[in-house]
C-alpha positions in Angstrom: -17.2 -19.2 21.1 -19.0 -16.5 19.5 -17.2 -13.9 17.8 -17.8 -10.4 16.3 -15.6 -8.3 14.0 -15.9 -5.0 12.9 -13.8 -3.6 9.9 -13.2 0.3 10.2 -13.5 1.2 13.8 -11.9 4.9 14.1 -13.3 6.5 17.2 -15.9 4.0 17.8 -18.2 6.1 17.9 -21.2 4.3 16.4 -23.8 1.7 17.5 -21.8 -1.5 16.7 -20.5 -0.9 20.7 -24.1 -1.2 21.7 -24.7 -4.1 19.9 -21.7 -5.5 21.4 -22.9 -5.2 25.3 -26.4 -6.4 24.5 -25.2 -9.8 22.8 -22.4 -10.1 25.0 -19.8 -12.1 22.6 -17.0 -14.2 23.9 -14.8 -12.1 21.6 -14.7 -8.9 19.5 -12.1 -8.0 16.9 -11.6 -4.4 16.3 -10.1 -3.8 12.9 -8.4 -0.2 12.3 -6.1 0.5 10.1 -4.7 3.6 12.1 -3.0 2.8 15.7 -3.5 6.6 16.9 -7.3 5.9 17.8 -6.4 2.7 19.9 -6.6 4.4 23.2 -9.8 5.4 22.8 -11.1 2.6 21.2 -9.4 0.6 24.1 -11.3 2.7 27.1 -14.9 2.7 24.6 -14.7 -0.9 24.7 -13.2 -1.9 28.2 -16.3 -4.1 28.8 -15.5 -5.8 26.0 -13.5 -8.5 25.6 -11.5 -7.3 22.5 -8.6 -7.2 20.4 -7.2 -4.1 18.3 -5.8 -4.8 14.7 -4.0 -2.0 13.1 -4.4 -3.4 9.8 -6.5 -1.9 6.7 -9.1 -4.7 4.9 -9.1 -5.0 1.2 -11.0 -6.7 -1.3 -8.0 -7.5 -3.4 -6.1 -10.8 -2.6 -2.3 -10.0 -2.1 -1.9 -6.9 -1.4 -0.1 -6.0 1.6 0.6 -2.0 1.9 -2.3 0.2 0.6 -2.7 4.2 0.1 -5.1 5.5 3.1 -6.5 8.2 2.2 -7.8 11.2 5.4 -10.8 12.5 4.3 -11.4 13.9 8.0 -9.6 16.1 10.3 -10.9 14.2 13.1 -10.7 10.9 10.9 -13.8 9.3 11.0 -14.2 9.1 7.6 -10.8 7.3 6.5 -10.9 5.3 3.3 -8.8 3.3 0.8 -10.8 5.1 -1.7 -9.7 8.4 -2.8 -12.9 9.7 -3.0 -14.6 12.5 -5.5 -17.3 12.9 -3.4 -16.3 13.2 -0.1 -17.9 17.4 1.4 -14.2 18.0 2.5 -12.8 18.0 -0.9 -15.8 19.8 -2.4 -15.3 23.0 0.0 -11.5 22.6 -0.9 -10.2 20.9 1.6 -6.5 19.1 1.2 -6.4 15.2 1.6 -3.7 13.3 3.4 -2.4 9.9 2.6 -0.2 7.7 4.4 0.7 4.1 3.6 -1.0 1.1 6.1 -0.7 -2.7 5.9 -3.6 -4.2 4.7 -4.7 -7.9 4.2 -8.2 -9.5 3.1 -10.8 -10.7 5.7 -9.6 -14.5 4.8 -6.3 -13.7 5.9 -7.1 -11.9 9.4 -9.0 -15.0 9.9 -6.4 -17.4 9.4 -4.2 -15.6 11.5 -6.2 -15.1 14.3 -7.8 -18.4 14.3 -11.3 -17.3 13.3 -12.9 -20.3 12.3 -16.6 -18.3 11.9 -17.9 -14.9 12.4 -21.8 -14.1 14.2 -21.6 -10.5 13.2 -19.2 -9.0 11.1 -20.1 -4.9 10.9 -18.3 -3.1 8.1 -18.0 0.3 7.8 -14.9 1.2 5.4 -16.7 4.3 3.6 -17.9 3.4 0.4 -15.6 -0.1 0.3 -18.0 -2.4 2.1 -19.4 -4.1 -0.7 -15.9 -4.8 -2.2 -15.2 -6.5 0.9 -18.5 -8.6 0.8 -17.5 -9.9 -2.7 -14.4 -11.0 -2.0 -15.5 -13.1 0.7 -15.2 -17.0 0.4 -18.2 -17.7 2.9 -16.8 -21.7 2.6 -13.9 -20.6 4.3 -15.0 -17.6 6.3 -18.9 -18.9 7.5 -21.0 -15.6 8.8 -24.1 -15.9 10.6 -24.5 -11.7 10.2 -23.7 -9.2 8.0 -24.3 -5.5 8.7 -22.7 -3.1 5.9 -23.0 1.0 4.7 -25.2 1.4 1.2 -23.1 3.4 -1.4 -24.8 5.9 -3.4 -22.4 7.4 -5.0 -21.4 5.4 -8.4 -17.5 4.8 -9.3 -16.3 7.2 -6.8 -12.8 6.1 -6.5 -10.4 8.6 -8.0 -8.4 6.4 -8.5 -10.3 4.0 -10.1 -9.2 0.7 -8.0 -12.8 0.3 -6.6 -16.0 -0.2 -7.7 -19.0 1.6 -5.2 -22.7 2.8 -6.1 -26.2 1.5 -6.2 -25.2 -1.4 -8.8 -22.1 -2.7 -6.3 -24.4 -3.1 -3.2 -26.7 -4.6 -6.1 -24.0 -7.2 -6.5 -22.8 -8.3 -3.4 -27.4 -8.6 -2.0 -27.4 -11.3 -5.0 -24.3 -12.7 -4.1 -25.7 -13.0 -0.4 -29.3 -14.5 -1.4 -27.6 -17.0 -3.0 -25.4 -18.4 -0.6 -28.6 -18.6 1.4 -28.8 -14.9 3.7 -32.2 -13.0 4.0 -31.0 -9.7 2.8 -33.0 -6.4 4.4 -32.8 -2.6 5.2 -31.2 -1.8 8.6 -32.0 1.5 9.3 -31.6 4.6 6.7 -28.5 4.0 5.1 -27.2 0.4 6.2 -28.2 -3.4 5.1 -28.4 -6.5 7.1 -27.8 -9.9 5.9 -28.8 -12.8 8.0 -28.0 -16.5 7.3 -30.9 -18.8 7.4 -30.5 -22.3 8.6 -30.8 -25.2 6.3 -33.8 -27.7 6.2 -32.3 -29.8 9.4 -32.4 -26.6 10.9 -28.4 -26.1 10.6 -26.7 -23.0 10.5 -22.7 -22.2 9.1 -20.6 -25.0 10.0 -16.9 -24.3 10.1 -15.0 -25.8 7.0 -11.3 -27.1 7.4 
């Protein structure tokens, strides 16, 4: 069965939907945190076969409630990082929080009987390299990673996450050695691809 997960789907209103049709998986988790976009979600992706998780991902083992942060009106640019940077706060803008469940990517996986991933797309403003190093790929084998650049350096108010140029840097060296081919995917995103072994082998599925 071939499976595809995205982390942070608000509106779904980008090209992960597309990507979706033209590969046609078995199955499509939708991961978002807030359960007021799930109608819309739902009717974007009825030609999908997919499932809606209201359910925030974090990098941090354990934790089960997490601070949201609205950085949006229209919230598509939600984020467990209470960011500095974000154009709303900078014209003066007020920021909402509210309190989500969250879990790690290991977790959802184990509960929803994910045994590998073919694409996982994150797009969890400014967290998605957090996410990538956290990831045990032993236990959670990905065939393809797609994932937002940072450029803004230690941009969490709150100081609970890491993000910038030297993050991303991280989690590419973490991904060329466990064996992905790491490269630009458009203007502002990166795509890792796992390369198959000498016998021409791809992930297996461990435990």
């Amino acid at each position: 069965m071939t499976v595809a997960v995205q982390i942070g789907t608000n509106n779904a209103n980008d090209f992960f939907l597309e990507i979706c049709k033209e590969r046609k998986f078995d199955k499509v988790f939708l991961i978002e945190p807030q359960s007021r976009f799930n109608r819309e979600i739902a009717t974007r992706y009825a030609g999908v076969n997919h499932s809606i998780t209201n359910v925030a991902i974090t990098s941090i083992p354990g934790l089960t409630v997490a601070r949201l942060y609205e950085l949006n009106e229209n919230g598509g640019h939600d984020s467990l990082s209470k960011r500095k940077s974000h154009p709303s706060r900078k014209e003066g803008d007020s920021v909402s929080m509210k309190i989500v469940e969250c879990t790690t990517l290991e977790n959802f996986c184990y509960e929803n009987k994910i045994e590998s991933i073919d694409l996982l797309y994150i797009d969890t403003e400014g967290l998605d390299n957090e996410i990538i190093l956290s990831i045990d790929f032993e236990k959670v084998p990905i065939s393809e990673i797609i994932w937002e650049e940072w450029i803004h350096e230690d941009d969490d108010e709150n100081a609970t996450y890491k993000t910038g140029p030297s993050v991303n840097r991280e989690a590419c060296c973490k991904l060329r050695d466990a064996g992905y081919v790491v490269d630009r995917y458009g203007t502002s995103d990166w795509i890792a691809t796992k390369q198959e072994d000498k016998d021409g082998h791809g992930w297996t599925s461990v435990g």
